[in-house]
N, C-alpha and C positions, 0 to 999 in steps of 0.2 A: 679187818686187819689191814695193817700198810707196811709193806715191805721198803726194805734201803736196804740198796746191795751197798757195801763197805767195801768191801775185795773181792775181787772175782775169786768165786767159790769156796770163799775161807770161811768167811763170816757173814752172817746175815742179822740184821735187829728188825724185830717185831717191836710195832710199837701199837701198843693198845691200853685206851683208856688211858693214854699219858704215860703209862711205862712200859719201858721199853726191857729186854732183854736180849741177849745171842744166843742164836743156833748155829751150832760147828757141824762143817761138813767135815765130819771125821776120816774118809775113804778116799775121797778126792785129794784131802790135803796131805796124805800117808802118801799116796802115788808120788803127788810135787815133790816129795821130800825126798824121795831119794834117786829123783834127777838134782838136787841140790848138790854143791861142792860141801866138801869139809868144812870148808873155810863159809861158805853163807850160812852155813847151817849154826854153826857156832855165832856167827854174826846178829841172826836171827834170834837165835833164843838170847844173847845179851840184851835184844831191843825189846824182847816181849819180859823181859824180868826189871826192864827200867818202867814198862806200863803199868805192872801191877800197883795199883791204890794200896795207899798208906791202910798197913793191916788192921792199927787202931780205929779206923772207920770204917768196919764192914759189920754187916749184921745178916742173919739168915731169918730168912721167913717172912710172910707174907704179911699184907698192911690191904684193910677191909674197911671201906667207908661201911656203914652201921646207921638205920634208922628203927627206931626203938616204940614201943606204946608202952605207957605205961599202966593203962588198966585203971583208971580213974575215969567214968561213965561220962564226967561233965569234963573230961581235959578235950583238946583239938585233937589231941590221938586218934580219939574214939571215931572220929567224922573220918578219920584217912589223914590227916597231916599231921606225921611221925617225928617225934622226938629224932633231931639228930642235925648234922651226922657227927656221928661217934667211930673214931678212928680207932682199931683192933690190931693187934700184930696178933700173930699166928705164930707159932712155931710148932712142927712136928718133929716129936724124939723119935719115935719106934716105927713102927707099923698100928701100934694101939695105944699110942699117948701123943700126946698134944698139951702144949699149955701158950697160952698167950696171955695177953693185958690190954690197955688202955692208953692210948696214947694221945697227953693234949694235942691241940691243934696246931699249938704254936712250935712243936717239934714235929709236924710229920714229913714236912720239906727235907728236914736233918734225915728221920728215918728212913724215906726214900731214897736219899742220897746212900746213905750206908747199905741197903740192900742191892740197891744197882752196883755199890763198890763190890758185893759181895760175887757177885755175877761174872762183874769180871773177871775178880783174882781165880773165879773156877773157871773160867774162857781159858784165862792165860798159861793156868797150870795145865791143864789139859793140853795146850797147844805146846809145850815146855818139854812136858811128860814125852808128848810125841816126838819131837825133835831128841831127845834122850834114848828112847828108843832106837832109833833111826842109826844116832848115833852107835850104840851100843850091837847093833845090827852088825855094822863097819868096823867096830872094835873086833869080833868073832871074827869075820869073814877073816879079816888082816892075822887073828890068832892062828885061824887055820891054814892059812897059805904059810905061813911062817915054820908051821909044826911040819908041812910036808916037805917042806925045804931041807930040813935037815933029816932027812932020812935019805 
């Protein structure tokens, strides 16, 4: 695996086998936050809601190159050189369901691309959410200083 730091201790992409994904320092980035002003913090999450990918191109689930036999004694199978590759999406519903398909060759560039969109827009919410919080932190505290005021 190869790491790229993107910002110090926000975000990190792994990239393996050509795809990439983020890992959020969830802890680290909660501390930043509320040394943050008002005012950046609101700044910040207008800049992370203008990154989110176009929601039409996101797909969830997994995309599996596939070599296949097909059990004909005289095919190349037989000897070891596998039918393929055959491109799979994967999705998991539950904990005990699963369904996926097939996907030609000529789309898996596209479906890559939609799955990585997919990744972000759950980076970006999650980082969004936290700033909301943060927010919402500051909203109380300021409710409670206001409530002892007037006693």
């Amino acid at each position: 695996m190869r790491w790229r730091e993107i910002r110090s201790c926000e975000i990190r992409t792994c990239v393996w086998r050509g795809l990439g994904y983020n890992s959020y320092s969830h802890m680290r980035e909660r501390e930043n936050l509320a040394r943050l002003s008002l005012l950046a913090l609101r700044n910040r999450r207008e800049g992370l809601t203008r990154l989110v990918p176009p929601l039409g191109e996101v797909l969830r689930g997994s995309l599996m190159e596939r070599y296949l036999t097909c059990g004909n004694p005289n095919c190349k199978c037989a000897r070891g050189e596998r039918h393929g590759p055959l491109w799979y999406l994967s999705v998991t519903l539950d904990q005990s369901h699963r369904t996926g398909s097939t996907v030609p060759s000529d789309l898996v560039e596209q479906v890559r691309h939609w799955i990585e969109n997919y990744h972000r827009v759950k980076e970006n919410l999650e980082q969004i959410s936290d700033i909301n919080r943060e927010l919402l932190r500051r909203q109380k505290i300021q409710g409670q200083k206001k409530k002892k005021e007037r006693k």
